[in-house]
N, CA, C and O atoms as a Maestro MAE file, in Angstrom:
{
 s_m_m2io_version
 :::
 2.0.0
}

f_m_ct {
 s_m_title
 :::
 protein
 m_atom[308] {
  # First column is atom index #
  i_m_mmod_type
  r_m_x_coord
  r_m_y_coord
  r_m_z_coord
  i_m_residue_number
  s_m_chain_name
  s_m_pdb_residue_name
  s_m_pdb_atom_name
  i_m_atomic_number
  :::
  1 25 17.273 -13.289 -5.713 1 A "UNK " " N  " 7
  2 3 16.528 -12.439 -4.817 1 A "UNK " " CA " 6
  3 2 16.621 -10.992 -5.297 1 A "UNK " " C  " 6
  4 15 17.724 -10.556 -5.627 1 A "UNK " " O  " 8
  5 25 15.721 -10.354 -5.347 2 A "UNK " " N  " 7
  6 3 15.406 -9.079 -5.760 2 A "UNK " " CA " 6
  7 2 15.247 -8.128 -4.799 2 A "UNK " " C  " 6
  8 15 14.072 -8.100 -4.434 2 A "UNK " " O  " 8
  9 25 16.203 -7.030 -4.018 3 A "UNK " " N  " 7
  10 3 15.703 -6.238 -3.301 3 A "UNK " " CA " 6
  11 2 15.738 -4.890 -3.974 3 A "UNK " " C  " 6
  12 15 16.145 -4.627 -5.106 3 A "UNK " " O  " 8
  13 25 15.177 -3.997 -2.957 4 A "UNK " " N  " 7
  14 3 15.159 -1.881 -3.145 4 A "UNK " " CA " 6
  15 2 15.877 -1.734 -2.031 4 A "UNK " " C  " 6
  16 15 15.818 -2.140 -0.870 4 A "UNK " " O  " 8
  17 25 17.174 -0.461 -3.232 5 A "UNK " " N  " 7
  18 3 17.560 0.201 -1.493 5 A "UNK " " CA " 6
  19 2 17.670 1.851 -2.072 5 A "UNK " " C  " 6
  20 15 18.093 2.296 -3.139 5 A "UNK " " O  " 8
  21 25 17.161 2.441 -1.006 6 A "UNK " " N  " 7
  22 3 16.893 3.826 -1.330 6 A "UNK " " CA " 6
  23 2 18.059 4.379 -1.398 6 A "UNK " " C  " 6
  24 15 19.034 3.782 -0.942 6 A "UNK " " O  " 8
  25 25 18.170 5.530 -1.935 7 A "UNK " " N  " 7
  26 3 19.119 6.463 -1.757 7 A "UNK " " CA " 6
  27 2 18.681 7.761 -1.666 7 A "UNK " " C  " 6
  28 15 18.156 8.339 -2.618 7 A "UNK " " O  " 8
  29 25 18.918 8.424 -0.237 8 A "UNK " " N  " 7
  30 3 18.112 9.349 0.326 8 A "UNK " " CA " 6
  31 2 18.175 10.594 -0.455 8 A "UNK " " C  " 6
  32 15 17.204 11.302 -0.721 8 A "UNK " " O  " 8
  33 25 20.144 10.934 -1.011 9 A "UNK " " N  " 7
  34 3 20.598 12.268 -0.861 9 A "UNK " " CA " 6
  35 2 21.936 12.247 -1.266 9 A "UNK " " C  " 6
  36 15 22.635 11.518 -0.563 9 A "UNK " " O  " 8
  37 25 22.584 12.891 -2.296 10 A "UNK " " N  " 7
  38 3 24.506 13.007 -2.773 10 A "UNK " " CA " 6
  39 2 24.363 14.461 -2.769 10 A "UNK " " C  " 6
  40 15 23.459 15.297 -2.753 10 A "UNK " " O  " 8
  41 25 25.836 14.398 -2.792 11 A "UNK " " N  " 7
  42 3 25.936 15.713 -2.636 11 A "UNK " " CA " 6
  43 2 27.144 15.817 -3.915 11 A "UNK " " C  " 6
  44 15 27.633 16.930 -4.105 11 A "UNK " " O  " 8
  45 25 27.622 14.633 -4.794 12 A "UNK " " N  " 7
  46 3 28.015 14.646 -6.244 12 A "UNK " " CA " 6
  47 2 27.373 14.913 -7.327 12 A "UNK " " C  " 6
  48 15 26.203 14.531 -7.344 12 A "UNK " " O  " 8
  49 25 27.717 15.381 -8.125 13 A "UNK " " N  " 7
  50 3 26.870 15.129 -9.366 13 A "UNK " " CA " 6
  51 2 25.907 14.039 -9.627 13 A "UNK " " C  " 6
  52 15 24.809 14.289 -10.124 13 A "UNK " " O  " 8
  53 25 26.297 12.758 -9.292 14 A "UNK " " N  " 7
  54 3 25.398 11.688 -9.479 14 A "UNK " " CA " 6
  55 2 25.499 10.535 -8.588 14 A "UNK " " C  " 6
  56 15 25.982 10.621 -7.459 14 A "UNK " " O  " 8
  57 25 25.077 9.531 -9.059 15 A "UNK " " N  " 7
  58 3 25.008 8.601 -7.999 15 A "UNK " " CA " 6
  59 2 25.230 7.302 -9.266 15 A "UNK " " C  " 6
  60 15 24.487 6.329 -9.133 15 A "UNK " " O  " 8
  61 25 26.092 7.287 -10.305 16 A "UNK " " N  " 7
  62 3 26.448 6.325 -11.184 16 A "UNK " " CA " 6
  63 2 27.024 5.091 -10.489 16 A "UNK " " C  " 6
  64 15 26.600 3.966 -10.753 16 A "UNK " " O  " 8
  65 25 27.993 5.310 -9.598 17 A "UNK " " N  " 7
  66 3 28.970 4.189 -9.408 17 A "UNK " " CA " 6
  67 2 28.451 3.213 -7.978 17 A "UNK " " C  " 6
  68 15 28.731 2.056 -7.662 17 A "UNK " " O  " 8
  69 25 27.594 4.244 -7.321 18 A "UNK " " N  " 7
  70 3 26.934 3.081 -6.170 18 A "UNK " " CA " 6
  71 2 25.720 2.829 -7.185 18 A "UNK " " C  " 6
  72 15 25.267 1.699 -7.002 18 A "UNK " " O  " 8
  73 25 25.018 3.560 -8.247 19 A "UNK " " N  " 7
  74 3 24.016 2.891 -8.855 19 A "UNK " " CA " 6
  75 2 24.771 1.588 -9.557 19 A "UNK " " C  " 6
  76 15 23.927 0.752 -9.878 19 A "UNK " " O  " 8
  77 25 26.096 1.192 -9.879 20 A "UNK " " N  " 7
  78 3 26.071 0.581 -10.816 20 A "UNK " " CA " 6
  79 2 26.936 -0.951 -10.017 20 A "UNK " " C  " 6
  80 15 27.213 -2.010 -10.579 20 A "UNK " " O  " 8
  81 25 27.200 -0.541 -8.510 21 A "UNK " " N  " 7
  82 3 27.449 -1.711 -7.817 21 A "UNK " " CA " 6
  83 2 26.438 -2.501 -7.485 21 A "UNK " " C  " 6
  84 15 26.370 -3.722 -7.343 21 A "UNK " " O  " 8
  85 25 25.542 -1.517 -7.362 22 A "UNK " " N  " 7
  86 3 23.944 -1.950 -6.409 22 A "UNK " " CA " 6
  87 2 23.401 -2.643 -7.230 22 A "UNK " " C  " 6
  88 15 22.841 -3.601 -6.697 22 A "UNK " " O  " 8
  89 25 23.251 -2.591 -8.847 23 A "UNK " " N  " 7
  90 3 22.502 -3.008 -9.638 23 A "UNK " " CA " 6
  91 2 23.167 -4.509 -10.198 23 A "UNK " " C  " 6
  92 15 22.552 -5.571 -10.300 23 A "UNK " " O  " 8
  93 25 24.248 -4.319 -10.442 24 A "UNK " " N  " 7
  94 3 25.219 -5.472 -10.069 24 A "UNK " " CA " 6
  95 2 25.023 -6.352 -9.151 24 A "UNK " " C  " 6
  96 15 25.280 -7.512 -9.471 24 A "UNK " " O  " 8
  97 25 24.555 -6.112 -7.849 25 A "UNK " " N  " 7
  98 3 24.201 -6.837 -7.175 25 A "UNK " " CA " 6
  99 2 22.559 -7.679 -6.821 25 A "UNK " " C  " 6
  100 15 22.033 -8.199 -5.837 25 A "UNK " " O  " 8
  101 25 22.234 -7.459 -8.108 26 A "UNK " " N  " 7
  102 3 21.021 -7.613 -8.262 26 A "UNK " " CA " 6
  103 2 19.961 -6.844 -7.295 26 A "UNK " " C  " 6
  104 15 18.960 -7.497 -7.000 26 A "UNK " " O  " 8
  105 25 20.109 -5.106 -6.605 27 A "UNK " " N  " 7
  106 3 19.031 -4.269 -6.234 27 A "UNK " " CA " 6
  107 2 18.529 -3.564 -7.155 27 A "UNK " " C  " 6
  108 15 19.103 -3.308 -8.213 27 A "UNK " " O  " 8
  109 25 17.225 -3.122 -6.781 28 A "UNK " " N  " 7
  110 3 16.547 -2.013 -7.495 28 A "UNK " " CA " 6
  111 2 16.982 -0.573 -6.591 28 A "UNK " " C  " 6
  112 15 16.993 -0.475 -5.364 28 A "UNK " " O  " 8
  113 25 17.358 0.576 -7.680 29 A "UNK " " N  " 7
  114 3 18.078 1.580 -6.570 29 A "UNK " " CA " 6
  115 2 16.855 2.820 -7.191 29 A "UNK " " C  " 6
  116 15 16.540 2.960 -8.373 29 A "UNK " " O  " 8
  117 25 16.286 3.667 -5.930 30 A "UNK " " N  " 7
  118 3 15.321 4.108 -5.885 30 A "UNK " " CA " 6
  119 2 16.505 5.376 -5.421 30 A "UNK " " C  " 6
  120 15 17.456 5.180 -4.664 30 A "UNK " " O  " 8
  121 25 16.175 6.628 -6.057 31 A "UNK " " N  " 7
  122 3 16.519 7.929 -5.607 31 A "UNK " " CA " 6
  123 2 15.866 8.859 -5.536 31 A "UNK " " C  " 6
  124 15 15.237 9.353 -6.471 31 A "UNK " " O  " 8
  125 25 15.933 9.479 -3.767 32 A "UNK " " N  " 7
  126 3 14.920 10.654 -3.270 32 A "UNK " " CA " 6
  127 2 15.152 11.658 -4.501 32 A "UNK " " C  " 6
  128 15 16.271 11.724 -5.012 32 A "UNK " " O  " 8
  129 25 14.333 12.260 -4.864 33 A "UNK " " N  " 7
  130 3 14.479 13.609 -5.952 33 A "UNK " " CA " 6
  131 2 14.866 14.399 -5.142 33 A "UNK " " C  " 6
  132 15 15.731 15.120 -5.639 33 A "UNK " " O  " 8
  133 25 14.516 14.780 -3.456 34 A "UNK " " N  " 7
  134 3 14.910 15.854 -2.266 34 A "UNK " " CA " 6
  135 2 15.094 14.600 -0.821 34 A "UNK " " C  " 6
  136 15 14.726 13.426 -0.774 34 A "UNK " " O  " 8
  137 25 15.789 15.432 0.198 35 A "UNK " " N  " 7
  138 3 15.764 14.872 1.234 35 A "UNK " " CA " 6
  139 2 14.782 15.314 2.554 35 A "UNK " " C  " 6
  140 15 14.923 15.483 3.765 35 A "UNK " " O  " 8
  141 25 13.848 15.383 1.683 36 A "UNK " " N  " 7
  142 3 12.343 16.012 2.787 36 A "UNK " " CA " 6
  143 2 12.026 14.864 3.510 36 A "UNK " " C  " 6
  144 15 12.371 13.804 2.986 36 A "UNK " " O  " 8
  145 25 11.543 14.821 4.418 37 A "UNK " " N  " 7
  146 3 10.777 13.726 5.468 37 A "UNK " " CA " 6
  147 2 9.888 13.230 5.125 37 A "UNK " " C  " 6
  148 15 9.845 12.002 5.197 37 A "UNK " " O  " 8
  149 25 8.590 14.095 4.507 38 A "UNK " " N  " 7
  150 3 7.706 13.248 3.477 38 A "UNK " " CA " 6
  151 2 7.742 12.350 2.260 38 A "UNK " " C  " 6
  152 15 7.156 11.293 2.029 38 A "UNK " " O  " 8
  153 25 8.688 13.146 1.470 39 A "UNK " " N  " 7
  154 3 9.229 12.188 0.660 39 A "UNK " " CA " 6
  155 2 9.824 11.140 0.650 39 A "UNK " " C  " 6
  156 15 9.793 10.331 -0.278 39 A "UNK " " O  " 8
  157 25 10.721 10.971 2.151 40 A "UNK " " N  " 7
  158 3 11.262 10.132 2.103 40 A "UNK " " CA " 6
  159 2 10.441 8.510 3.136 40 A "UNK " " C  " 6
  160 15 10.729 7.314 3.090 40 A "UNK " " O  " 8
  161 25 9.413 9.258 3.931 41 A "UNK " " N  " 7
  162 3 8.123 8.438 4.195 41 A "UNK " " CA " 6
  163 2 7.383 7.556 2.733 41 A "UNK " " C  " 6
  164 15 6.855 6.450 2.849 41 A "UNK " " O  " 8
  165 25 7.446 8.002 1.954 42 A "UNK " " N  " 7
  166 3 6.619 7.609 0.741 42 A "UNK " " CA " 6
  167 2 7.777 6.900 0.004 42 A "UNK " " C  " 6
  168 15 7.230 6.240 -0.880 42 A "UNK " " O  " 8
  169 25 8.835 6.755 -0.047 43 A "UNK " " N  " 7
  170 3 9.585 6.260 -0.786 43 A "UNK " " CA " 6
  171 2 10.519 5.394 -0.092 43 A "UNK " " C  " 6
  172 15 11.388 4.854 -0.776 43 A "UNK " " O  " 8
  173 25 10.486 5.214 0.939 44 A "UNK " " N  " 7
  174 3 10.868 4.111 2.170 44 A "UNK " " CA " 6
  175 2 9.864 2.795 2.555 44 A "UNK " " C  " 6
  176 15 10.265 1.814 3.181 44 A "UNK " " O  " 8
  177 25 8.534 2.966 2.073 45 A "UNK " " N  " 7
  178 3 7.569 2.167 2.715 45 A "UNK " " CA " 6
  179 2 7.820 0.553 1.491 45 A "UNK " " C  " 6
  180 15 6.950 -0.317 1.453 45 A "UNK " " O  " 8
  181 25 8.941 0.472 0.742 46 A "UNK " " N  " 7
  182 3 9.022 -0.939 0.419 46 A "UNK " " CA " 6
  183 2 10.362 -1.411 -0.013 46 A "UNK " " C  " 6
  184 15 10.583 -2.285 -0.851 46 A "UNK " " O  " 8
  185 25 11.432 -0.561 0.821 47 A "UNK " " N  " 7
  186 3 12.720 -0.675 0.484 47 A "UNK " " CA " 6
  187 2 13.650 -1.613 1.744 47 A "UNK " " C  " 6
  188 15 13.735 -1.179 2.893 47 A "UNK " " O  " 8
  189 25 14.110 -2.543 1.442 48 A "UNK " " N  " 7
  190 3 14.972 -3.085 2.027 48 A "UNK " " CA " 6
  191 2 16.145 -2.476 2.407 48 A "UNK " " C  " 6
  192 15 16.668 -3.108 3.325 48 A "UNK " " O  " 8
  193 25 16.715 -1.589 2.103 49 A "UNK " " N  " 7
  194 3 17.662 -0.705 2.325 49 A "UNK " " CA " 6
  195 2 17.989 0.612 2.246 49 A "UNK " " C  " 6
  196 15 18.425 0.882 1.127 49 A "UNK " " O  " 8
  197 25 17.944 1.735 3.146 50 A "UNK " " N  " 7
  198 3 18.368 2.879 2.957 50 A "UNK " " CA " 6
  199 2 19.794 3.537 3.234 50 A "UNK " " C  " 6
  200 15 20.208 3.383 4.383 50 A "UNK " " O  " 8
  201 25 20.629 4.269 2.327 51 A "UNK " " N  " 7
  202 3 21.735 4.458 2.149 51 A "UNK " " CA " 6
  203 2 21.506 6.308 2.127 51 A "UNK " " C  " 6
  204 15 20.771 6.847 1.300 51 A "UNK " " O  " 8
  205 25 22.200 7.000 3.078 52 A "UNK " " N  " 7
  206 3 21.860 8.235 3.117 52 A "UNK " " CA " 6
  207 2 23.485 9.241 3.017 52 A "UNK " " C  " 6
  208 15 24.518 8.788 3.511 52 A "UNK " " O  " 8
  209 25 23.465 9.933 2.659 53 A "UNK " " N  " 7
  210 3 24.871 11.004 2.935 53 A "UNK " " CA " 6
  211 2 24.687 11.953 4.242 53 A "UNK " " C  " 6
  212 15 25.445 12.074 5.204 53 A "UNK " " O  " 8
  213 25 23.194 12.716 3.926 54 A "UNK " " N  " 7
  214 3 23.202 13.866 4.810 54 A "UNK " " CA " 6
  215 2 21.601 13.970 5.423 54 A "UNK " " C  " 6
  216 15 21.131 14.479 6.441 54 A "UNK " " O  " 8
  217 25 21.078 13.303 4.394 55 A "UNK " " N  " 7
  218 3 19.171 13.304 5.105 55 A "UNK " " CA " 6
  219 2 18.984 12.950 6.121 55 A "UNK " " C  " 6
  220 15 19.421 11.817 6.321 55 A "UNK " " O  " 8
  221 25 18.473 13.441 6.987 56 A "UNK " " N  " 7
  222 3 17.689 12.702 8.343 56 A "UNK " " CA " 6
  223 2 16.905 11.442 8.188 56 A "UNK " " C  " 6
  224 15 15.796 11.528 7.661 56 A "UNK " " O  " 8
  225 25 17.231 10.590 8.479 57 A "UNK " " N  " 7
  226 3 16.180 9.544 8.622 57 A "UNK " " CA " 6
  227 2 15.750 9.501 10.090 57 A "UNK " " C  " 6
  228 15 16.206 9.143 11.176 57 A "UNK " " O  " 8
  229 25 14.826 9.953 9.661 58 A "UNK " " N  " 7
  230 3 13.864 10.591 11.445 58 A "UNK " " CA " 6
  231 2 13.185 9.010 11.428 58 A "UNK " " C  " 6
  232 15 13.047 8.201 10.511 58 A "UNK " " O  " 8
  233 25 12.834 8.964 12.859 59 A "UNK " " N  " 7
  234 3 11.835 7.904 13.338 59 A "UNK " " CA " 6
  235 2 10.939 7.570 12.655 59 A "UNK " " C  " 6
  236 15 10.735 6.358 12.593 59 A "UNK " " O  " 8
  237 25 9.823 8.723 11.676 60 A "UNK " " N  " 7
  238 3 8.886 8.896 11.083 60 A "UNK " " CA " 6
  239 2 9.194 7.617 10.000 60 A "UNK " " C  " 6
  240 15 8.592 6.553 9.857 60 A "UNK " " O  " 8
  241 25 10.340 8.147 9.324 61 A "UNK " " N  " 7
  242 3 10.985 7.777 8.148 61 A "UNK " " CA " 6
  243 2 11.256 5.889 8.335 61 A "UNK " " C  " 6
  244 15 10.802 5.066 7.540 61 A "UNK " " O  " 8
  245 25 12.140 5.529 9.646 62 A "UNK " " N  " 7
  246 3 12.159 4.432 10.005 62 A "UNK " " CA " 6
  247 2 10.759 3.484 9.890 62 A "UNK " " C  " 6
  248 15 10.520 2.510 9.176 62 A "UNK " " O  " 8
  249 25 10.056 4.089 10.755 63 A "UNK " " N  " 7
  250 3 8.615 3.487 10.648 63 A "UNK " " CA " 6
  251 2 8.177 3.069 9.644 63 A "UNK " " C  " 6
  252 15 7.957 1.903 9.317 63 A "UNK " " O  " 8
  253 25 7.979 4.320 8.918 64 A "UNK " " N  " 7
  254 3 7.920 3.638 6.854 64 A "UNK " " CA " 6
  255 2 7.949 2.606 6.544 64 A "UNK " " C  " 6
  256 15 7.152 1.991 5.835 64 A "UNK " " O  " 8
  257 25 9.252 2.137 7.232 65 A "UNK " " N  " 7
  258 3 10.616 1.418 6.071 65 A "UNK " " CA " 6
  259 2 10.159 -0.226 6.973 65 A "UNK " " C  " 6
  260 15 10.814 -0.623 7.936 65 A "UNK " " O  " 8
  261 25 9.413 -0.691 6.626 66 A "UNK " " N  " 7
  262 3 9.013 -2.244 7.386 66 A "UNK " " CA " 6
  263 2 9.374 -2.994 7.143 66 A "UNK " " C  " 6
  264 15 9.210 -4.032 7.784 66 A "UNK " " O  " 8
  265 25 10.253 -2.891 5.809 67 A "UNK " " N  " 7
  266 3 10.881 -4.252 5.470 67 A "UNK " " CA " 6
  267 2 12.326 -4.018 5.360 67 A "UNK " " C  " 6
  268 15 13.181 -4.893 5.218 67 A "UNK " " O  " 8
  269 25 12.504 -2.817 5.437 68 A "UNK " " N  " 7
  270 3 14.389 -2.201 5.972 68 A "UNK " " CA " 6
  271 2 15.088 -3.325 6.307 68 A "UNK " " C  " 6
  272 15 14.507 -4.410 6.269 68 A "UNK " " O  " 8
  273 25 16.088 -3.261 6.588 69 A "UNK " " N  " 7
  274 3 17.010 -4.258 7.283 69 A "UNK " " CA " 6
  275 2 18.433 -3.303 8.182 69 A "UNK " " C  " 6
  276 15 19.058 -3.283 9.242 69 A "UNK " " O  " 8
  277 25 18.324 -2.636 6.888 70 A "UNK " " N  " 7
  278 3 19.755 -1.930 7.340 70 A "UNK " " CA " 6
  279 2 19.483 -0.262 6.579 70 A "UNK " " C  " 6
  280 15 18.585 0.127 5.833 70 A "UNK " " O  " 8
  281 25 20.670 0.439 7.146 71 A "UNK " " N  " 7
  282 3 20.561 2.071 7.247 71 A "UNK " " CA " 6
  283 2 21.590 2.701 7.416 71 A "UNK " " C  " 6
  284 15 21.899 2.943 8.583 71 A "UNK " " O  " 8
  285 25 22.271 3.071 6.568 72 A "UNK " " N  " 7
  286 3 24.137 2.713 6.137 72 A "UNK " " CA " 6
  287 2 24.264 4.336 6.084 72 A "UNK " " C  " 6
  288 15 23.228 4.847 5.659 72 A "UNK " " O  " 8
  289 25 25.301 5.278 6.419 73 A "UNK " " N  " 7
  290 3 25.540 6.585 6.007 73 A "UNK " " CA " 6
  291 2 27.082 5.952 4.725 73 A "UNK " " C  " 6
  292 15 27.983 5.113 4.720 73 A "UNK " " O  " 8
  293 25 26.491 7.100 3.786 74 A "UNK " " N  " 7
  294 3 28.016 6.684 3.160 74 A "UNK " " CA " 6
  295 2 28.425 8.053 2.391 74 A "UNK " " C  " 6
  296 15 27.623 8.950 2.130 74 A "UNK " " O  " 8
  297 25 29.662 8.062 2.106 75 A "UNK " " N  " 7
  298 3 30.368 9.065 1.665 75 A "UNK " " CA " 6
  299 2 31.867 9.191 1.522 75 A "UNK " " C  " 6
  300 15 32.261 8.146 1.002 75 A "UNK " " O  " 8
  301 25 32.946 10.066 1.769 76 A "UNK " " N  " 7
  302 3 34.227 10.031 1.967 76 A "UNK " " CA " 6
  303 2 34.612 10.686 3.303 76 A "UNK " " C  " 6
  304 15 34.050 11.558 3.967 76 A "UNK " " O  " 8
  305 25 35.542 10.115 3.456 77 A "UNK " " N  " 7
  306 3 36.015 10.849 4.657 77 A "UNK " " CA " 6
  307 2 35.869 10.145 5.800 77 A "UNK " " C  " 6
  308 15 36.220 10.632 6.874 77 A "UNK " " O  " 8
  :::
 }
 m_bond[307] {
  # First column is bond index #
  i_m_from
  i_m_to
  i_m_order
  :::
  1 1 2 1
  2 2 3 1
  3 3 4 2
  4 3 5 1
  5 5 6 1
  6 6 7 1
  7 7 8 2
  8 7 9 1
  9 9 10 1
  10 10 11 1
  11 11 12 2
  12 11 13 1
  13 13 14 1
  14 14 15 1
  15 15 16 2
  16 15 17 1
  17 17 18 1
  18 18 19 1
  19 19 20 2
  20 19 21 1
  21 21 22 1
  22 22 23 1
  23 23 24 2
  24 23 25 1
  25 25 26 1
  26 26 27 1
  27 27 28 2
  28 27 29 1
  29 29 30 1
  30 30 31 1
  31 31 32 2
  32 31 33 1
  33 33 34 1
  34 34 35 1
  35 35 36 2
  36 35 37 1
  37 37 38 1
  38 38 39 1
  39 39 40 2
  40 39 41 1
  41 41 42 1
  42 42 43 1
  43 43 44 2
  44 43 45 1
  45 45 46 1
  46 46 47 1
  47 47 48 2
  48 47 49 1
  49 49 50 1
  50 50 51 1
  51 51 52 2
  52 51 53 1
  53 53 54 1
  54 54 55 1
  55 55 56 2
  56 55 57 1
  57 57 58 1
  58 58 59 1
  59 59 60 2
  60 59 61 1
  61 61 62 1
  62 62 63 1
  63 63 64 2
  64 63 65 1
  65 65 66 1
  66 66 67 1
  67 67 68 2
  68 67 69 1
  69 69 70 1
  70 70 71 1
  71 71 72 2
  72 71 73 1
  73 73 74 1
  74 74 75 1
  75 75 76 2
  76 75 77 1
  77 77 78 1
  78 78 79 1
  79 79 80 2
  80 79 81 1
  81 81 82 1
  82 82 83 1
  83 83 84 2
  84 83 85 1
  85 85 86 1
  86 86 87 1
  87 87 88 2
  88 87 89 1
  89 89 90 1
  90 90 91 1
  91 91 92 2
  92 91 93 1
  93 93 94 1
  94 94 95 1
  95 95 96 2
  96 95 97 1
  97 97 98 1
  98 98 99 1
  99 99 100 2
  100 99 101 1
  101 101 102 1
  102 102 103 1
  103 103 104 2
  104 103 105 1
  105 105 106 1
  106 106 107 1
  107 107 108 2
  108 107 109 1
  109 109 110 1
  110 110 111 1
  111 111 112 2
  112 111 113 1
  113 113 114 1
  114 114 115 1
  115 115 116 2
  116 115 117 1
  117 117 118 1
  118 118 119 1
  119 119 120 2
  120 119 121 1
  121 121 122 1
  122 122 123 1
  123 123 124 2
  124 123 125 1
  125 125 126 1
  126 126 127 1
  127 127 128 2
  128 127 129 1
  129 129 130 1
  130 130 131 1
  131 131 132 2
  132 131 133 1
  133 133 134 1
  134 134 135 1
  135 135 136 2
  136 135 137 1
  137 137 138 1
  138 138 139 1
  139 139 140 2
  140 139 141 1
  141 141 142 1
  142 142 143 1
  143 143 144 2
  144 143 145 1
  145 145 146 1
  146 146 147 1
  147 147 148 2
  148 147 149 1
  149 149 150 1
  150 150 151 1
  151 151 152 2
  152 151 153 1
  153 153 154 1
  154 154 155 1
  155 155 156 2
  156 155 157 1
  157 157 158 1
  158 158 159 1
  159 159 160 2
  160 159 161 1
  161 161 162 1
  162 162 163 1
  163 163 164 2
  164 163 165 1
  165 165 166 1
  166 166 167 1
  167 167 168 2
  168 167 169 1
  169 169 170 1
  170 170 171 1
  171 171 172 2
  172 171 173 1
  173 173 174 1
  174 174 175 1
  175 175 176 2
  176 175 177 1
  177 177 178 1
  178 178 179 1
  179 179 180 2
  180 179 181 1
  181 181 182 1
  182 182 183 1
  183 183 184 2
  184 183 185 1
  185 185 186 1
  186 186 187 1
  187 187 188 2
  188 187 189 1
  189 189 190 1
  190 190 191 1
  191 191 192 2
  192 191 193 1
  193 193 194 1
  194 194 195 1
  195 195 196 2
  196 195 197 1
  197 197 198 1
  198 198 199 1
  199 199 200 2
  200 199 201 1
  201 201 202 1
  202 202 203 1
  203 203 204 2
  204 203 205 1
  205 205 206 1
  206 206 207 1
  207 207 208 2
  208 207 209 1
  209 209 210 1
  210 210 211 1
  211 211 212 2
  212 211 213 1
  213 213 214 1
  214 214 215 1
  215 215 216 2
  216 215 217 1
  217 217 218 1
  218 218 219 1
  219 219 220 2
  220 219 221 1
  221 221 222 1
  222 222 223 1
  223 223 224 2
  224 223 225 1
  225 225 226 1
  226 226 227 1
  227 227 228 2
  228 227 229 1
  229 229 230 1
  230 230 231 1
  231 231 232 2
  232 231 233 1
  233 233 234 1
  234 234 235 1
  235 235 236 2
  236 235 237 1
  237 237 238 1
  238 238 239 1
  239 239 240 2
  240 239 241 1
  241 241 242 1
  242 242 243 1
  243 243 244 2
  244 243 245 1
  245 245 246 1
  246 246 247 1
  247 247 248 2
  248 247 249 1
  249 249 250 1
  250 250 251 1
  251 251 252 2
  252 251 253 1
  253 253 254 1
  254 254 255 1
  255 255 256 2
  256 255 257 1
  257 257 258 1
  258 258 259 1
  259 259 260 2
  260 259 261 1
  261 261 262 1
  262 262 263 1
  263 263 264 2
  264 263 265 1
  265 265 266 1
  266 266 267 1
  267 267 268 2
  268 267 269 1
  269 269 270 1
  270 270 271 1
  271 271 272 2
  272 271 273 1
  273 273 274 1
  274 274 275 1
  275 275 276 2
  276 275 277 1
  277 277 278 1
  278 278 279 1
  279 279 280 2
  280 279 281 1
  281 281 282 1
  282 282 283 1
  283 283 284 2
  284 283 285 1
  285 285 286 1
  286 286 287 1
  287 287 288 2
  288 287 289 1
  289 289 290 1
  290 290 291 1
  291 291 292 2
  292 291 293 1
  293 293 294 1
  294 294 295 1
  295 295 296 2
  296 295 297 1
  297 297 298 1
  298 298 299 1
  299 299 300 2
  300 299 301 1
  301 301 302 1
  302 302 303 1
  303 303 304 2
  304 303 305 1
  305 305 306 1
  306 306 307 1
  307 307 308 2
  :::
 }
}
């Protein structure tokens, strides 16, 4: 099975080591270039999963996301 799960927003240098679990797990990992609302409307509308640090995932954004499942904050702390 093949899914997408977005990644809204880091606030590290990169996003290597959840890119390289995710991909491992057989996802496709899609990363916002910004954490704007539009952007993230347009880049939510075929992702099974969004994974955010600090972006809003506004209602707008939810709506998008039709085949979502889940909507995880992650980080430290």
């Amino acid at each position: 099975m093949s899914w997408k799960v977005l990644i809204t927003d880091h606030v590290w240098p990169n996003t290597d080591p959840e890119r390289r679990v995710l991909e491992a797990a057989g996802a496709e990992v899609l990363i916002s270039p910004d954490g704007e609302e539009s952007t993230l409307i347009e880049l939510s509308k075929d992702v099974d999963a969004i994974m955010t640090c600090f972006a809003q995932v506004t209602e707008n954004v939810v709506r998008a996301a039709k085949k979502c499942v889940v909507i995880g904050r992650f980080g430290v702390g």
